[in-house]
C-alpha positions as a LaTeX table, in Angstrom:
\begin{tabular}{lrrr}
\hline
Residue & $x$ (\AA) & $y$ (\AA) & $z$ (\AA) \\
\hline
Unk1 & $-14.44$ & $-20.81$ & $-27.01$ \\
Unk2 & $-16.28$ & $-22.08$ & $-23.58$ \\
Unk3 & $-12.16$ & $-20.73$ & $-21.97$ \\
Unk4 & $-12.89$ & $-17.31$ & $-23.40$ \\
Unk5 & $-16.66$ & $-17.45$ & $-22.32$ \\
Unk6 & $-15.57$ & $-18.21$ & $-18.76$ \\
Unk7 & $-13.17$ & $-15.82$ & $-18.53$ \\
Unk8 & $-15.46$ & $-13.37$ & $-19.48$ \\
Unk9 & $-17.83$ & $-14.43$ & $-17.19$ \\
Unk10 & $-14.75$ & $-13.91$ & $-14.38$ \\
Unk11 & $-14.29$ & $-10.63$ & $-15.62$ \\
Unk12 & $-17.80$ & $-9.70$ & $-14.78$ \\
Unk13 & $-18.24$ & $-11.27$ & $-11.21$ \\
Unk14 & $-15.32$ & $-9.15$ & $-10.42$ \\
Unk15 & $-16.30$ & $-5.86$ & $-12.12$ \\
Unk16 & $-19.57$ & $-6.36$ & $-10.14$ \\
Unk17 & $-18.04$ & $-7.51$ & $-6.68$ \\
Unk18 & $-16.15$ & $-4.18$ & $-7.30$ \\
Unk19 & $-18.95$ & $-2.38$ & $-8.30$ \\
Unk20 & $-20.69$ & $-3.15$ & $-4.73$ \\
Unk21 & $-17.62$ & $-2.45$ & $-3.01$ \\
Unk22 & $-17.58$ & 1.24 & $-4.86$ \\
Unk23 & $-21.09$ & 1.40 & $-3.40$ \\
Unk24 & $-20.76$ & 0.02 & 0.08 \\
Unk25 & $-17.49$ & 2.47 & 0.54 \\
Unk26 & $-19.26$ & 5.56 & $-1.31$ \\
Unk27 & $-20.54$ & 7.51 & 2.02 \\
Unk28 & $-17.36$ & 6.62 & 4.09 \\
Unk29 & $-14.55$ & 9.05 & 4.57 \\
Unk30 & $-11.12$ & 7.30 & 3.86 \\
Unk31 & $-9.06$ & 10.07 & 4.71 \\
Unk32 & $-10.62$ & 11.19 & 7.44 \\
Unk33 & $-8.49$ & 9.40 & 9.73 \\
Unk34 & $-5.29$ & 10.45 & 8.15 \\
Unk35 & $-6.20$ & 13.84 & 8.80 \\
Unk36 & $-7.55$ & 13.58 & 12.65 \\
Unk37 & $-6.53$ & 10.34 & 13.76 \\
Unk38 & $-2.92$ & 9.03 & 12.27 \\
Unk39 & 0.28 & 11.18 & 13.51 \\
Unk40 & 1.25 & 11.78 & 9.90 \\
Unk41 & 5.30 & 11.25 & 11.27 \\
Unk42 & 4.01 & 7.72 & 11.41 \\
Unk43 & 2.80 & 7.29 & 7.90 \\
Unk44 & 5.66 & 9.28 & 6.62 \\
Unk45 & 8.28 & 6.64 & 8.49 \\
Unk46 & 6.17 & 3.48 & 7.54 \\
Unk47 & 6.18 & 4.57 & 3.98 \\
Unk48 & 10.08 & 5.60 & 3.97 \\
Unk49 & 10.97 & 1.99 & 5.68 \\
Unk50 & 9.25 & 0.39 & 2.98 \\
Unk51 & 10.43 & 2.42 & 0.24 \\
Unk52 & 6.70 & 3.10 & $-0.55$ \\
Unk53 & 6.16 & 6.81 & $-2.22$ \\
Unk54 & 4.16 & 8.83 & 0.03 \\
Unk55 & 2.37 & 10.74 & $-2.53$ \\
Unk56 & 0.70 & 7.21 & $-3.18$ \\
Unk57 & $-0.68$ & 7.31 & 0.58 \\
Unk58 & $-1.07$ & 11.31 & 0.97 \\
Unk59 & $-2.58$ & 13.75 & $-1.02$ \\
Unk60 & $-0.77$ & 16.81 & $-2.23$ \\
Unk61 & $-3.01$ & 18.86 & 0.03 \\
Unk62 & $-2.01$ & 16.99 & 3.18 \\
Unk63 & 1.68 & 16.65 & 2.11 \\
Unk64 & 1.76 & 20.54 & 2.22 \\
Unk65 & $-0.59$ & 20.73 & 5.59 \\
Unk66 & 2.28 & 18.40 & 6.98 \\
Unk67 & 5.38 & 19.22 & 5.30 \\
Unk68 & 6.68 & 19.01 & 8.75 \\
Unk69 & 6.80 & 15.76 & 9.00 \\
Unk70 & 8.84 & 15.23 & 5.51 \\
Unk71 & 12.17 & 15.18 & 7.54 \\
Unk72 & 10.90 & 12.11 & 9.76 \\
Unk73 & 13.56 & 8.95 & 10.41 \\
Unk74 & 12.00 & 6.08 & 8.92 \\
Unk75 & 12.69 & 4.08 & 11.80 \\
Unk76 & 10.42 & 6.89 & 13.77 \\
Unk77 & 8.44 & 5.14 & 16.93 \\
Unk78 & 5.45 & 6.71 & 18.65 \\
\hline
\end{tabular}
């Protein structure tokens, strides 16, 4: 009983440490920086070196706005 008790009592310090993360991240812009800061043929090489799906890092809205960049070597440099 008093294992199941503290377990709960994880899952709650975590669900509110997430919580305030949420909150502290709420006004800031993620993708922003994909959009004007990252050369997307960098992302696009990262992600294909590491055999990491791209739609999991860009959104279907930037994969169209750089479709361009689809045909990238993964062992692109900048």
């Amino acid at each position: 009983m008093e294992r199941k008790i503290a377990q709960m009592n994880a899952k709650i310090e975590k669900m509110e440490r997430d919580k305030e993360t949420k909150e502290d991240l709420k006004n800031v812009a993620l993708g922003t920086s994909k959009i004007n800061y990252l050369d997307p043929r960098i992302t696009i090489a990262w992600c294909k070196r590491h055999e990491v799906p791209v739609e999991k890092i860009i959104n279907k809205s930037l994969l169209a706005k750089f479709s361009w960049a689809m045909d990238e070597d993964p062992c692109f440099r900048f």
